[in-house]
KEMI-409240 format. One record per residue (C-alpha): residue in three letters; residue number from 1; x, y, z. Coordinates in steps of 0.1 Angstrom, whole numbers. Layout:
+-----+-----+-------+-------+-------+
: res :   n :     u :     v :     w :
+-----+-----+-------+-------+-------+
: ALA : NUM :     X :     Y :     Z :
...
+-----+-----+-------+-------+-------+
END
This chain:
+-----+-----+-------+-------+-------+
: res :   n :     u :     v :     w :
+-----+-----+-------+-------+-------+
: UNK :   1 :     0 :     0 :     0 :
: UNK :   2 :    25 :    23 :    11 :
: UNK :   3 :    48 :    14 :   -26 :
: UNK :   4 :    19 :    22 :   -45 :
: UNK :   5 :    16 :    56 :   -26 :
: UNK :   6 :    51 :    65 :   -30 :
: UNK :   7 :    46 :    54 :   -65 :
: UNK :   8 :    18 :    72 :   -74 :
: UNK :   9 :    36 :   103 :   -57 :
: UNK :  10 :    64 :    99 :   -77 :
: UNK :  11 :    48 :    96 :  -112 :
: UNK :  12 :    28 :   130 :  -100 :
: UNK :  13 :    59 :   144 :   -91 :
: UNK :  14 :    75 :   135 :  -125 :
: UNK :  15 :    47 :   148 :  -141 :
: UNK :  16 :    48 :   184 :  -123 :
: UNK :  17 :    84 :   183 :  -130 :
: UNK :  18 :    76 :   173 :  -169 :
: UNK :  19 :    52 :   198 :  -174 :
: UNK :  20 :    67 :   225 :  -164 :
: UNK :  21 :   103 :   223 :  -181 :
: UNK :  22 :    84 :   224 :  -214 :
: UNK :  23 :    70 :   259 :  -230 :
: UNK :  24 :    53 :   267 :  -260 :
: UNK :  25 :    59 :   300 :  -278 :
: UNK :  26 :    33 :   314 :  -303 :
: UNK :  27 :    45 :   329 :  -336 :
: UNK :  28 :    30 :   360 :  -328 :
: UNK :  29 :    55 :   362 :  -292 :
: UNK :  30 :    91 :   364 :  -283 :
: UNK :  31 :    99 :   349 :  -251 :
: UNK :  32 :   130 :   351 :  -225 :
: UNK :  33 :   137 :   322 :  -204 :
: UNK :  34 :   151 :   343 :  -170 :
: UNK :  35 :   167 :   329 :  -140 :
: UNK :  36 :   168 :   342 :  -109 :
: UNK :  37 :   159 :   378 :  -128 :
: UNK :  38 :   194 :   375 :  -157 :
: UNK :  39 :   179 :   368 :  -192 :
: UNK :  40 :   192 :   328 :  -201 :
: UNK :  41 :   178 :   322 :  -232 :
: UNK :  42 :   159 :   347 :  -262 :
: UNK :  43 :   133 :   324 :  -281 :
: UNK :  44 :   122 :   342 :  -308 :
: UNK :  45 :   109 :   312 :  -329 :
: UNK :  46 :    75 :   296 :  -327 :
: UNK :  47 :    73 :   260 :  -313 :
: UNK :  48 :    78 :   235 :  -284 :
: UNK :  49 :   112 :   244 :  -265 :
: UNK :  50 :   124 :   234 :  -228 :
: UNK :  51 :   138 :   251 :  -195 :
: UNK :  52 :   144 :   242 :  -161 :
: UNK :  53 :   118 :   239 :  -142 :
: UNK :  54 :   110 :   256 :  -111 :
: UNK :  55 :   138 :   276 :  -115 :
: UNK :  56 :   134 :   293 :  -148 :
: UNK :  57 :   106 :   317 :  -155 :
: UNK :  58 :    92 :   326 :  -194 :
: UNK :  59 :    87 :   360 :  -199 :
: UNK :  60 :    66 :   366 :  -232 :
: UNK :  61 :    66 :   396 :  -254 :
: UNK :  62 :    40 :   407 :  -282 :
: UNK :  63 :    59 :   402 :  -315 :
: UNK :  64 :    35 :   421 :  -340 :
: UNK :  65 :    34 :   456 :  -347 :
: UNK :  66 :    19 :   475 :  -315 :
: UNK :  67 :    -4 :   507 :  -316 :
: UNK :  68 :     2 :   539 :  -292 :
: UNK :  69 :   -20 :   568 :  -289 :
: UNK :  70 :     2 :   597 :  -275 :
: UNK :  71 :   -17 :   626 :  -254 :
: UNK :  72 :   -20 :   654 :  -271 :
: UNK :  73 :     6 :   683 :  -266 :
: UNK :  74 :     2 :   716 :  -272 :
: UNK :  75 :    34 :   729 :  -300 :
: UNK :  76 :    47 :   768 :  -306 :
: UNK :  77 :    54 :   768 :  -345 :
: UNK :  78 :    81 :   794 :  -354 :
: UNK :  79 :    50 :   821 :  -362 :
: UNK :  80 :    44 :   820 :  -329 :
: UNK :  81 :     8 :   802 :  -333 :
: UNK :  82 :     1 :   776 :  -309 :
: UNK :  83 :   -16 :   744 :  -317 :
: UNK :  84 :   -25 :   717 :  -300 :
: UNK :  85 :   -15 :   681 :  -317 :
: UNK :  86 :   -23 :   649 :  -307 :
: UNK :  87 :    -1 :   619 :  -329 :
: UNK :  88 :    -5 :   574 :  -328 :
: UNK :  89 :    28 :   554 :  -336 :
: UNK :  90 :    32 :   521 :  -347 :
: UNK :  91 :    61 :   499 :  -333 :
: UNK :  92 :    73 :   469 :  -323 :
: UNK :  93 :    97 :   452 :  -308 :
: UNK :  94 :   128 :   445 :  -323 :
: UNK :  95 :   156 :   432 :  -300 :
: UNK :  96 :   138 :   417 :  -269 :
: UNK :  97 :   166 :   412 :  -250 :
: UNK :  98 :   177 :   453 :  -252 :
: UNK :  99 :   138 :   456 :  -243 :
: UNK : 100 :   139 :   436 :  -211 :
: UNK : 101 :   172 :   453 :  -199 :
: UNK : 102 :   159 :   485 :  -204 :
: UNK : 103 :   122 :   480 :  -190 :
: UNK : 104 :   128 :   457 :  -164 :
: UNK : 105 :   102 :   439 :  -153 :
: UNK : 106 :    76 :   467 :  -159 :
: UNK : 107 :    72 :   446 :  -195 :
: UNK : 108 :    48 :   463 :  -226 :
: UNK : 109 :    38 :   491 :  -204 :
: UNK : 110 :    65 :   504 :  -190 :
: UNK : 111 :    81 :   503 :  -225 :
: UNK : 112 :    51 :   522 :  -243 :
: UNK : 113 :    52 :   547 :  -215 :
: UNK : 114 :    88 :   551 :  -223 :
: UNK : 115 :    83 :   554 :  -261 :
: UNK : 116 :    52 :   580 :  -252 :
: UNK : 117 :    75 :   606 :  -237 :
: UNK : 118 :   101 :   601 :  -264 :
: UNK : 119 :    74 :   608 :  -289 :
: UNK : 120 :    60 :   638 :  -272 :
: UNK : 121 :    95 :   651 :  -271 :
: UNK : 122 :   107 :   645 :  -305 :
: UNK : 123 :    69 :   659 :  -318 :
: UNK : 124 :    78 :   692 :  -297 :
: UNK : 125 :   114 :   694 :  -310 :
: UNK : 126 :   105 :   689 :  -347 :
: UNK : 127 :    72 :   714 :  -349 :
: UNK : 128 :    89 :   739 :  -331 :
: UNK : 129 :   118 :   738 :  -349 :
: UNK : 130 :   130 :   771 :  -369 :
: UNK : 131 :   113 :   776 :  -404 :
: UNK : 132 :    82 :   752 :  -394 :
: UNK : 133 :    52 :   776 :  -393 :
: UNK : 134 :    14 :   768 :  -383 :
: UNK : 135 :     5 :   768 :  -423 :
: UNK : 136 :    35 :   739 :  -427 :
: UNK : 137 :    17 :   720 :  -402 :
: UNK : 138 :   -19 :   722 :  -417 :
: UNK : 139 :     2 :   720 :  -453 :
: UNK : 140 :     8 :   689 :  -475 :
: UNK : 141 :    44 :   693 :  -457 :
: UNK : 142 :    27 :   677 :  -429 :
: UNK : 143 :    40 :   645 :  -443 :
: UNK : 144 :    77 :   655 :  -443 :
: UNK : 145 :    73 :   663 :  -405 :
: UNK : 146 :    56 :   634 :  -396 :
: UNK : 147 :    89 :   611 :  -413 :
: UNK : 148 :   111 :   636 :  -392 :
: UNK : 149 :    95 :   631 :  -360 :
: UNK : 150 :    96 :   593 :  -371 :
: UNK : 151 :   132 :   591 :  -376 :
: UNK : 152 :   142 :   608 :  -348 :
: UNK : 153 :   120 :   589 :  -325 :
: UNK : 154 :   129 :   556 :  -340 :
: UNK : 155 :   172 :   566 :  -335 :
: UNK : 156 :   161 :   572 :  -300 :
: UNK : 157 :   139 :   542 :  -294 :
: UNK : 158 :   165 :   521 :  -299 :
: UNK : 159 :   178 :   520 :  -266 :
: UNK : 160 :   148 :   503 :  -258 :
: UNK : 161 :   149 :   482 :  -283 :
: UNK : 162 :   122 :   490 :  -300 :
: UNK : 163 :   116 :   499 :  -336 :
: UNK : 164 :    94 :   529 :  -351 :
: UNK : 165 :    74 :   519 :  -374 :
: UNK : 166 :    55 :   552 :  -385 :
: UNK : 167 :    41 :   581 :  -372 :
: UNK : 168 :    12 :   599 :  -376 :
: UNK : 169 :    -4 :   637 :  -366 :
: UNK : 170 :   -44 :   628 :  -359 :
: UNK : 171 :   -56 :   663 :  -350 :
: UNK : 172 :   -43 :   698 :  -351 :
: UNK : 173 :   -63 :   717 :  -331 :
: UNK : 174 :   -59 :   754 :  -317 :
: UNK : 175 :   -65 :   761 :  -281 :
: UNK : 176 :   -97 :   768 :  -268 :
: UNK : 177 :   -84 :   803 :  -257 :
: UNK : 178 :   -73 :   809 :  -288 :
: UNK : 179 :  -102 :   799 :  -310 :
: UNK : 180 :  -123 :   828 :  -298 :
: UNK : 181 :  -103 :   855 :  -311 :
: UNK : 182 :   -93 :   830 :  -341 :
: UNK : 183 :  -134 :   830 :  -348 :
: UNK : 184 :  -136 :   868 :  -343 :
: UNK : 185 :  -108 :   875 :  -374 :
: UNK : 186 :  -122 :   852 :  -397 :
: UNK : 187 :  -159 :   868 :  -389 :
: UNK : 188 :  -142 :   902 :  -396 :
: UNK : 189 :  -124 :   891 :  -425 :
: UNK : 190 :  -155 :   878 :  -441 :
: UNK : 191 :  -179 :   902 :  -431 :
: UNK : 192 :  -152 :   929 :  -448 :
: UNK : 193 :  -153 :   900 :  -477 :
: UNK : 194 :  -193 :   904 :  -477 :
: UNK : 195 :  -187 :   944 :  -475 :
: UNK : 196 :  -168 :   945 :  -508 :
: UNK : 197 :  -191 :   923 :  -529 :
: UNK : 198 :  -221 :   945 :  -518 :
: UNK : 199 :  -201 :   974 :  -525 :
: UNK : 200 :  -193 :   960 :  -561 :
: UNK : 201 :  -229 :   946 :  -564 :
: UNK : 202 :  -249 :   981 :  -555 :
: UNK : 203 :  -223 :  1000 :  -582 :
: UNK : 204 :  -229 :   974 :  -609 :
: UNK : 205 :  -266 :   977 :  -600 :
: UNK : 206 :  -267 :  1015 :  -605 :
: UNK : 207 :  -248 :  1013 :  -637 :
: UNK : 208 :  -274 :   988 :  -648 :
: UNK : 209 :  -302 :  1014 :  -635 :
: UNK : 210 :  -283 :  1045 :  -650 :
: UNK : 211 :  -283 :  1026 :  -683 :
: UNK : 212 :  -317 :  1017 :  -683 :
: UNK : 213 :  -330 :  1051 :  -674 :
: UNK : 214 :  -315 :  1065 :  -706 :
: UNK : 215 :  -326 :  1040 :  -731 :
: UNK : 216 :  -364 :  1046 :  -714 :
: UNK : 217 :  -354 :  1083 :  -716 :
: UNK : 218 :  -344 :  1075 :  -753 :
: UNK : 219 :  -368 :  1054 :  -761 :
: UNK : 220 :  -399 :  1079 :  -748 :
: UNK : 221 :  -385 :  1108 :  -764 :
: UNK : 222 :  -383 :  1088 :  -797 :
: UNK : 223 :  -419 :  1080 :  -794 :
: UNK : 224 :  -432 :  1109 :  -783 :
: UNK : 225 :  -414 :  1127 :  -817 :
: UNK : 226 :  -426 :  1101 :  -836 :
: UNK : 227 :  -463 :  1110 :  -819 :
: UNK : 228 :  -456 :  1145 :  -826 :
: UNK : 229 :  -455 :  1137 :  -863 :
: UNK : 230 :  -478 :  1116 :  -866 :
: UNK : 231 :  -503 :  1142 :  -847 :
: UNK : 232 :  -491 :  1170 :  -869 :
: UNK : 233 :  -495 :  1151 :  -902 :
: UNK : 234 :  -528 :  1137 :  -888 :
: UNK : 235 :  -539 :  1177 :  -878 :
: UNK : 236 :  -525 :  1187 :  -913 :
: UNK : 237 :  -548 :  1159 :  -931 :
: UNK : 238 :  -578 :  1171 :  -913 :
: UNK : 239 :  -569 :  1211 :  -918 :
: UNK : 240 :  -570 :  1197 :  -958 :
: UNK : 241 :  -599 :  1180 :  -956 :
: UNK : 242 :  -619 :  1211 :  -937 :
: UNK : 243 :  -604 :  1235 :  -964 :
: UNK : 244 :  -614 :  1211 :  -994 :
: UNK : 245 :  -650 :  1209 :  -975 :
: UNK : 246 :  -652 :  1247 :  -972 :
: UNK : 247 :  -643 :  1250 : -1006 :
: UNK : 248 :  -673 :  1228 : -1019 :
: UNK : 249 :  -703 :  1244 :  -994 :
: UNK : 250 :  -687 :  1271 :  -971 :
: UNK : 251 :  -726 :  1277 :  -957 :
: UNK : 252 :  -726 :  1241 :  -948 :
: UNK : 253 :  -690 :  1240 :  -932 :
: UNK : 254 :  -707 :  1275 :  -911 :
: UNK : 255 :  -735 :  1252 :  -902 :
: UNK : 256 :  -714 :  1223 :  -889 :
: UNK : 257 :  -689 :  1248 :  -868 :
: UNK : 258 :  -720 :  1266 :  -852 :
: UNK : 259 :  -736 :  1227 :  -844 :
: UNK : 260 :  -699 :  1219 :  -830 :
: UNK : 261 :  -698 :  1251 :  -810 :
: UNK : 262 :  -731 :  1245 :  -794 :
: UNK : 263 :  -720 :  1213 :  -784 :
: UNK : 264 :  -690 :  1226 :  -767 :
: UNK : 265 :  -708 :  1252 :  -751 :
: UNK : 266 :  -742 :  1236 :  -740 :
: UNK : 267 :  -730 :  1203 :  -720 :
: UNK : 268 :  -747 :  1185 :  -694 :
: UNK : 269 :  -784 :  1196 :  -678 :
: UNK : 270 :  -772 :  1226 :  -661 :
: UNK : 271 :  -758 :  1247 :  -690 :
: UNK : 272 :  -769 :  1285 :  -685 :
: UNK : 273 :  -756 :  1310 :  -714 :
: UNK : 274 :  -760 :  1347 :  -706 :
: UNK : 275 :  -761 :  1362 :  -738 :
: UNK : 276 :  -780 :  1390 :  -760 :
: UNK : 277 :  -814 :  1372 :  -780 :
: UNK : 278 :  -797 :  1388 :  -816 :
: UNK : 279 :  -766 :  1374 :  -813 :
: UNK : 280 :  -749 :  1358 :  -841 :
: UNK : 281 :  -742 :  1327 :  -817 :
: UNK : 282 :  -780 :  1315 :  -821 :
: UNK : 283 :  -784 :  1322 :  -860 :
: UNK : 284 :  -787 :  1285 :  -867 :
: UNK : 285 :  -813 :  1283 :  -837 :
: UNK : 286 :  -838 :  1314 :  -845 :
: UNK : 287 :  -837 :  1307 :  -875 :
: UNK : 288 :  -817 :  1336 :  -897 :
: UNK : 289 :  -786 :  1313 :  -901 :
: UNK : 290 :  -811 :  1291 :  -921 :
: UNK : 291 :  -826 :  1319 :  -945 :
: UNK : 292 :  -793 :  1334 :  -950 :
: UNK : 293 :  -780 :  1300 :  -964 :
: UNK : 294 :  -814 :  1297 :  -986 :
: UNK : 295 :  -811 :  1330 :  -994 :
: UNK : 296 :  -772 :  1326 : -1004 :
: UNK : 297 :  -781 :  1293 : -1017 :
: UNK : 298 :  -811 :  1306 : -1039 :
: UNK : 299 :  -789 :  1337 : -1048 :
: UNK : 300 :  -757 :  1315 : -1060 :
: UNK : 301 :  -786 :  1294 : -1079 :
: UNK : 302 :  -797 :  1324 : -1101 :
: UNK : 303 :  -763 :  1335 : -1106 :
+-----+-----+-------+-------+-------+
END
């Protein structure tokens, strides 16, 4: 009874023992086999590899390309503008070993804290650098900075052994206490924008105005000479065809004035004429203008 105890104890024991002196790393990890804290071993390819057990300890790494979002920073271009900028890098990993003695055991975090701060400096030292204004920023030159500020980050990542994939600028913001007044020059500037066009807008509208009023000017005074020719060519027609009908019956063309006077003269139901009863005026109405044309007319008949 005891044997099989001690045996089955044993076989556990083996097992535990086994177990525990084989690892497996991944091909997306790198692993360092560490004893007693000093790096013994850098596995870097994927598959089933051994240690000691107990006494070594894995420590496993992320072997793809890693993402970090850097908090943003506010940057004084040479112009003096300030701008707030906020940038994500891509790295990785590149010599575990350099990465474990600079970290220490404080493992991915510690390093991306690390290459957070280097960033941040680097982003500082290459927008405020001399000849890089606010306009290069927001420019297609932004590219060109971006490289810089990747190259430069990347010579001093190394230490950690890290690589620096790329770089990138997300936002480019101004500060809030600056966007107020920023706000307040572009209002002016387009309200003085807005002033101009009306400006030009009211003095094309009065040439358009000024140039219509003299072709109606032109236009009226042309018709109304036009109407003053055709009225006095009209009047001159009629003066020939009164003097051609004088000219046949002058006691007839007497008899049709005095009819048109008295139309002219006795209007409406209220018409009151203070005049003498052997005025000429009522000729054609007593009577006499009637024998004097029979008379006339008899007269011109004997002749």
């Amino acid at each position: 009874m005891n044997k099989t105890i001690f045996a089955i104890a044993a076989v556990f024991v083996v097992l535990i023992v086994g177990l525990s002196s084989v690892y497996i790393v991944d091909e997306r990890e790198k692993a360092l086999v560490l004893r007693f804290g000093q790096i013994q071993q850098i596995e870097e390819e994927p598959g089933l590899h051994f240690k000691l057990p107990i006494i070594d300890e894995v420590v496993r790494y992320d072997a793809r390309i890693l993402s970090l979002d850097t908090p943003a920073i506010e940057v004084t271009p040479s112009d003096d503008r300030r701008l707030v900028v906020d940038a994500f890098a891509r790295y990785r990993i590149e010599d575990v070993e350099q990465f474990r003695l600079a970290v220490g055991p404080g493992g991915q975090r510690a390093g991306a804290d690390r290459l957070a701060s280097i960033l941040t400096t680097q982003t500082r030292a290459v927008l405020g650098a001399d000849g890089v204004t606010s306009n290069t920023i927001l420019s297609e030159e932004r590219s060109d900075l971006m490289q810089r500020i990747r190259i430069q980050a990347d010579a001093r990542a190394e230490d950690l052994g890290l690589e620096v994939v790329d770089v990138r600028l997300k936002q480019t913001n101004l500060p809030n206490q600056n966007l107020e007044a920023t706000f307040d020059r572009m209002r002016a500037e387009r309200e003085r924008e807005a002033t101009d066009e009306r400006a030009r807008g009211e003095e094309a509208a009065q040439r358009v105005r000024a140039q219509a009023d003299r072709t109606v000017v032109e236009l009226v005074s042309e018709a109304r000479r036009e109407a003053e020719i055709t009225r006095g060519e009209a009047d001159a027609q009629r003066n020939n065809i009164f003097a051609s009908a004088f000219t046949q019956d002058p006691d007839f063309f007497d008899f049709y004035r005095s009819l048109a006077a008295y139309e002219r003269a006795i209007q409406g139901s209220n018409s009151t004429m203070i005049i003498t009863p052997d005025s000429e005026f009522f000729n054609y109405l007593d009577g006499t203008g009637l024998d004097a044309r029979t008379t006339n007319g008899g007269v011109a008949s004997q002749q």
